[in-house]
C-alpha positions as CSV (number, residue, x, y, z in Angstrom):
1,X,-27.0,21.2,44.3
2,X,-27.6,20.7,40.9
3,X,-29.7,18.6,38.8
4,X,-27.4,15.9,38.3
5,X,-26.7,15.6,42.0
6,X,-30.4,15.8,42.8
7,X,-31.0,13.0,40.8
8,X,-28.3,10.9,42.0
9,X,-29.3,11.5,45.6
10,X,-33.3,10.6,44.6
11,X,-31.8,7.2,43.1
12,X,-29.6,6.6,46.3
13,X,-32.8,6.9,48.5
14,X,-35.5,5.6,46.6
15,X,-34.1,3.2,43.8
16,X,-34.5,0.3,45.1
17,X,-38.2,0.9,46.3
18,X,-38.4,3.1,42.2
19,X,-37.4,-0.1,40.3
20,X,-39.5,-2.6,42.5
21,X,-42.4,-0.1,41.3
22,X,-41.4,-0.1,37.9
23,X,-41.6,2.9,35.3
24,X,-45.7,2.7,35.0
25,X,-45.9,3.0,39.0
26,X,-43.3,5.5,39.3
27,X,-45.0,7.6,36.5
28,X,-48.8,7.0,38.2
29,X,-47.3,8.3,41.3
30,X,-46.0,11.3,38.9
31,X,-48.9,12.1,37.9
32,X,-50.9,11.9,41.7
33,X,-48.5,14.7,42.2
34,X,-48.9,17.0,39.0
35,X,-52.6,16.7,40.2
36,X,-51.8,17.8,43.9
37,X,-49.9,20.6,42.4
38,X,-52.9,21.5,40.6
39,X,-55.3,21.7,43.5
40,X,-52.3,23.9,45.3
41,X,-52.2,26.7,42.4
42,X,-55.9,26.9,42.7
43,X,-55.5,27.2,46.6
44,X,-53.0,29.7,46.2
45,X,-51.0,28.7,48.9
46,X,-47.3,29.3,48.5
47,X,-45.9,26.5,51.0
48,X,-48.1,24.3,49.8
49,X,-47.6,24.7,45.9
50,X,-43.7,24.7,46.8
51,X,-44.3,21.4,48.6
52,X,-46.2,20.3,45.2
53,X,-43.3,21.2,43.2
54,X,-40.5,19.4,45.0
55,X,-42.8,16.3,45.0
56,X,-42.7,16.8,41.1
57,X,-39.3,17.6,40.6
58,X,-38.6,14.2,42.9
59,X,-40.9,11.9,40.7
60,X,-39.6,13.5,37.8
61,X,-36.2,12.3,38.9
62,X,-36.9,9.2,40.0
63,X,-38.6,8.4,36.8
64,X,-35.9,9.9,34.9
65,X,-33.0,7.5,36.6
66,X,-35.8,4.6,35.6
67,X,-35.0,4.9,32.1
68,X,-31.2,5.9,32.5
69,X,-32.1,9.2,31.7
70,X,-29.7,12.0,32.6
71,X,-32.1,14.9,32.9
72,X,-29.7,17.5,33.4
73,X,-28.0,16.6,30.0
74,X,-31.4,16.2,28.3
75,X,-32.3,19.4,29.7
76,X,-29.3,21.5,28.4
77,X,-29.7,20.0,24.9
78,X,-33.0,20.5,24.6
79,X,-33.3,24.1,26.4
80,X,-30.0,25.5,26.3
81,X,-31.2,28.1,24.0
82,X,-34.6,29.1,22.4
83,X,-35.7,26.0,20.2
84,X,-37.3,28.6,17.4
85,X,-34.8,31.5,17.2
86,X,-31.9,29.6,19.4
87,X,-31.3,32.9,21.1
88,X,-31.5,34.2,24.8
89,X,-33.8,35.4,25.4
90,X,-36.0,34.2,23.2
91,X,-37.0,36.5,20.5
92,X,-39.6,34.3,19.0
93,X,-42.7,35.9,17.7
94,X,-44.6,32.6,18.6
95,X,-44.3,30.0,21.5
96,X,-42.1,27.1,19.8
């Protein structure tokens, strides 16, 4: 699966309930889960911080369809190569 099909299958099951909620809630409920993902890394528990990030990568999606956002196709233009040196891999000297 990729992206784009992840998305569409996040919109297909949890649209309807995503745009009751509106952008604002869906981000809030973002965020609740970047925190969780937090406590997990410090935990250090593998299943769980794998839990956390497919609870991320969800809201991220869902959030993303919100605002018609294809994140696949943001993704690739924005990361397709290294933003400093636009090489792979990135032979930066710095962090862009």
């Amino acid at each position: 699966m990729n992206v784009s099909e992840a998305q569409k299958l996040i919109a297909e099951t949890y649209g309807k309930k995503d745009q009751k909620r509106g952008s604002a809630g869906t981000f809030m409920y973002l965020m609740e889960e970047v925190g969780e993902l937090a406590t997990a890394i410090r935990e250090e528990s593998k299943e769980e911080v794998a839990s956390e990030f497919a609870d991320v990568f969800a809201w991220t999606l869902s959030l993303a369809a919100l605002e018609g956002i294809d994140l696949e196709a943001a993704f690739k233009q924005k990361y397709l190569t290294c933003r400093g040196c636009g090489r792979i891999p990135c032979f930066c000297e710095t962090k862009p």
